[in-house]
C-alpha positions in Angstrom: 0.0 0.0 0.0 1.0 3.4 -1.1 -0.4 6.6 0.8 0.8 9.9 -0.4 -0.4 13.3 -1.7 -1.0 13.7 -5.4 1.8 16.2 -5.1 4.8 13.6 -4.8 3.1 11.3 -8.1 6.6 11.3 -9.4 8.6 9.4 -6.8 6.1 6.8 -7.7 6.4 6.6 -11.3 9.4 4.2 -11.2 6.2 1.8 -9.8 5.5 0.8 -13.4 4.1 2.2 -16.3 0.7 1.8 -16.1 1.1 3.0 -12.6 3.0 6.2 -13.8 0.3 6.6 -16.7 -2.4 6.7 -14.3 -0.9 9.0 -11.8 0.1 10.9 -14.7 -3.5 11.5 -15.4 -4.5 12.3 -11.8 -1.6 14.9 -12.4 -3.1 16.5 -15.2 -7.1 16.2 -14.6 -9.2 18.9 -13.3 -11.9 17.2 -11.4 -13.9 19.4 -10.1 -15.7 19.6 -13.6 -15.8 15.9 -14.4 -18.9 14.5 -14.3 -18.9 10.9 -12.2 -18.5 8.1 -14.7 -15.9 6.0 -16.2 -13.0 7.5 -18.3 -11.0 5.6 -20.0 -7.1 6.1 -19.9 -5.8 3.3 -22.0 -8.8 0.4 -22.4 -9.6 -2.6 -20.0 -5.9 -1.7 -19.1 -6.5 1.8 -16.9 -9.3 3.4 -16.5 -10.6 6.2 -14.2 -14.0 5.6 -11.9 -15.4 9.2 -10.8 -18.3 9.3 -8.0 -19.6 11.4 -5.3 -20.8 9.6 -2.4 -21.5 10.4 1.5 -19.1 8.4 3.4 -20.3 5.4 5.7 -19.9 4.6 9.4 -17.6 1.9 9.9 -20.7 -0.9 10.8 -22.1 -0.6 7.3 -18.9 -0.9 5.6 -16.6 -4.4 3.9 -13.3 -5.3 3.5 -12.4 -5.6 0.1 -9.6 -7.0 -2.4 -8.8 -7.6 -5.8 -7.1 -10.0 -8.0 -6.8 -8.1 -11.8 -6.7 -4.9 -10.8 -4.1 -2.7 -8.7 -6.9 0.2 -6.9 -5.1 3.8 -7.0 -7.7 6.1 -4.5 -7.7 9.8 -5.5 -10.0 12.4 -2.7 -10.2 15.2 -5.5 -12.7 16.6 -2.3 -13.4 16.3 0.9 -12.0 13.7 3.1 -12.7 10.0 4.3 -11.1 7.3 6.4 -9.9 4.1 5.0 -8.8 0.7 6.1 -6.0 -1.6 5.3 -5.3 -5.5 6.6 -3.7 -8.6 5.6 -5.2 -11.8 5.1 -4.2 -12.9 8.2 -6.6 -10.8 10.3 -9.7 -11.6 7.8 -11.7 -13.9 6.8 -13.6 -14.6 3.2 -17.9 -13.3 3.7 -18.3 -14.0 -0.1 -16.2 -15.8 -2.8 -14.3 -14.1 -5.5 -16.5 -12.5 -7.9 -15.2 -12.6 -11.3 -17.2 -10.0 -12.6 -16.5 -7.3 -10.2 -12.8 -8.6 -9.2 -13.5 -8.7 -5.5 -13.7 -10.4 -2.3 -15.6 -9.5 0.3 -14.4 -10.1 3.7 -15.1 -9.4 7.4 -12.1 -9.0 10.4 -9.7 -6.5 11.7 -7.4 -3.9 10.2 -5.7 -0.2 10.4 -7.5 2.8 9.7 -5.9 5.9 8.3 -7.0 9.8 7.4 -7.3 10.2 3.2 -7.3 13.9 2.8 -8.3 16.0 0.1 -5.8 16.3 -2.7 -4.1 12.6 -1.3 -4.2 9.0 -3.0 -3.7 5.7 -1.9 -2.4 2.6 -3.7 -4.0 -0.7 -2.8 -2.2 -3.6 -4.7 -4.2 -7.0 -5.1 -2.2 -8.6 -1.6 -4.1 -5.4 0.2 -7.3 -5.8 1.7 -8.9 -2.6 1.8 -12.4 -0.6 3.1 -12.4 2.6 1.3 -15.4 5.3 1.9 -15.6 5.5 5.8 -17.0 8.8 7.6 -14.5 10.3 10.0 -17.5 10.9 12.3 -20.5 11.9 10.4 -20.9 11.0 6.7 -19.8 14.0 4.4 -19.8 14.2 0.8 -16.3 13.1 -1.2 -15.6 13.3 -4.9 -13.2 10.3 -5.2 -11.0 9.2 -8.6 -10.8 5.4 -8.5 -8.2 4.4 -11.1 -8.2 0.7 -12.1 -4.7 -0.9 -13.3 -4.9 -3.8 -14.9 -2.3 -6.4 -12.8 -1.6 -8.6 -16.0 1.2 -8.1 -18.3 3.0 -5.6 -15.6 6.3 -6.4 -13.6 4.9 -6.8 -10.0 6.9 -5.2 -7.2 8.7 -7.6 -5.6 10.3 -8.7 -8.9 12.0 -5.1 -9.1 13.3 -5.4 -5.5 16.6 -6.9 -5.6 16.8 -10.1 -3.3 20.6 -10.2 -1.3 22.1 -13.2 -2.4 21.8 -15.9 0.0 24.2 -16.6 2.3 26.3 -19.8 2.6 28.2 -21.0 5.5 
């Protein structure tokens, strides 16, 4: 997971291409007159999700995670809370959907601020609840950017491993 304001996009462009594209477009997007609806960057690869909502309280809300798509979580206004967990401190409430490449679970996590003008990265291995009120539901124009996972160099194979050592 990735939490950062929009400002500081490019120390994250290194992340990938698709990754730098869609921050990219973050970058250069005015949305305070987009209409909510889907915009596409570059196909089924990246596209942008635009919706105002009221936040949720924390009892009405899932834990959620994908398997084809890499979530990047742009607050073009207002401000909400979001969760983060592992799998370890979850468990499944519905079976992988296919169609809307998600899990649903219920369990534990972290909670942190999202402020206006700030993203957050959620990779398929995070388990995420996006759209929480901070204490009373408030309205939030949020930029959900799908990345397609498939075809892109993941992560951990750009981390160089140390070589083992032998004794």
């Amino acid at each position: 997971m990735i939490l950062d304001q929009l400002k500081n996009a490019r120390l994250y462009f290194s992340t990938g291409e698709r990754i730098s594209k869609a921050l990219q477009y973050l970058r250069s997007t005015d949305f305070s007159i987009l209409e909510p609806g889907r915009y596409d960057i570059d196909g089924e690869n990246i596209y942008a999700l635009v919706s105002v909502y009221n936040t949720k309280p924390l009892s009405s809300a899932k834990w959620e995670a994908h398997k084809k798509y890499i979530d990047i979580q742009y607050v073009a206004s207002g401000k909400e809370k979001m969760g983060v967990t592992s799998s370890d401190k979850v468990i499944p409430l519905e079976d992988y959907s296919e169609n809307n490449d998600c899990t649903i679970y219920k369990g534990d996590g972290n909670y942190i601020l999202v402020d206006e003008g700030s993203f957050a990265v959620f990779f398929p291995t995070d388990i995420h609840m996006p759209g929480l009120s901070i204490n009373l539901p408030k309205e939030v124009k949020k930029v959900v950017i799908k990345v397609k996972v498939e075809g892109i160099e993941s992560i951990e194979e750009k981390i160089e491993k140390p070589d083992p050592i032998v004794i």
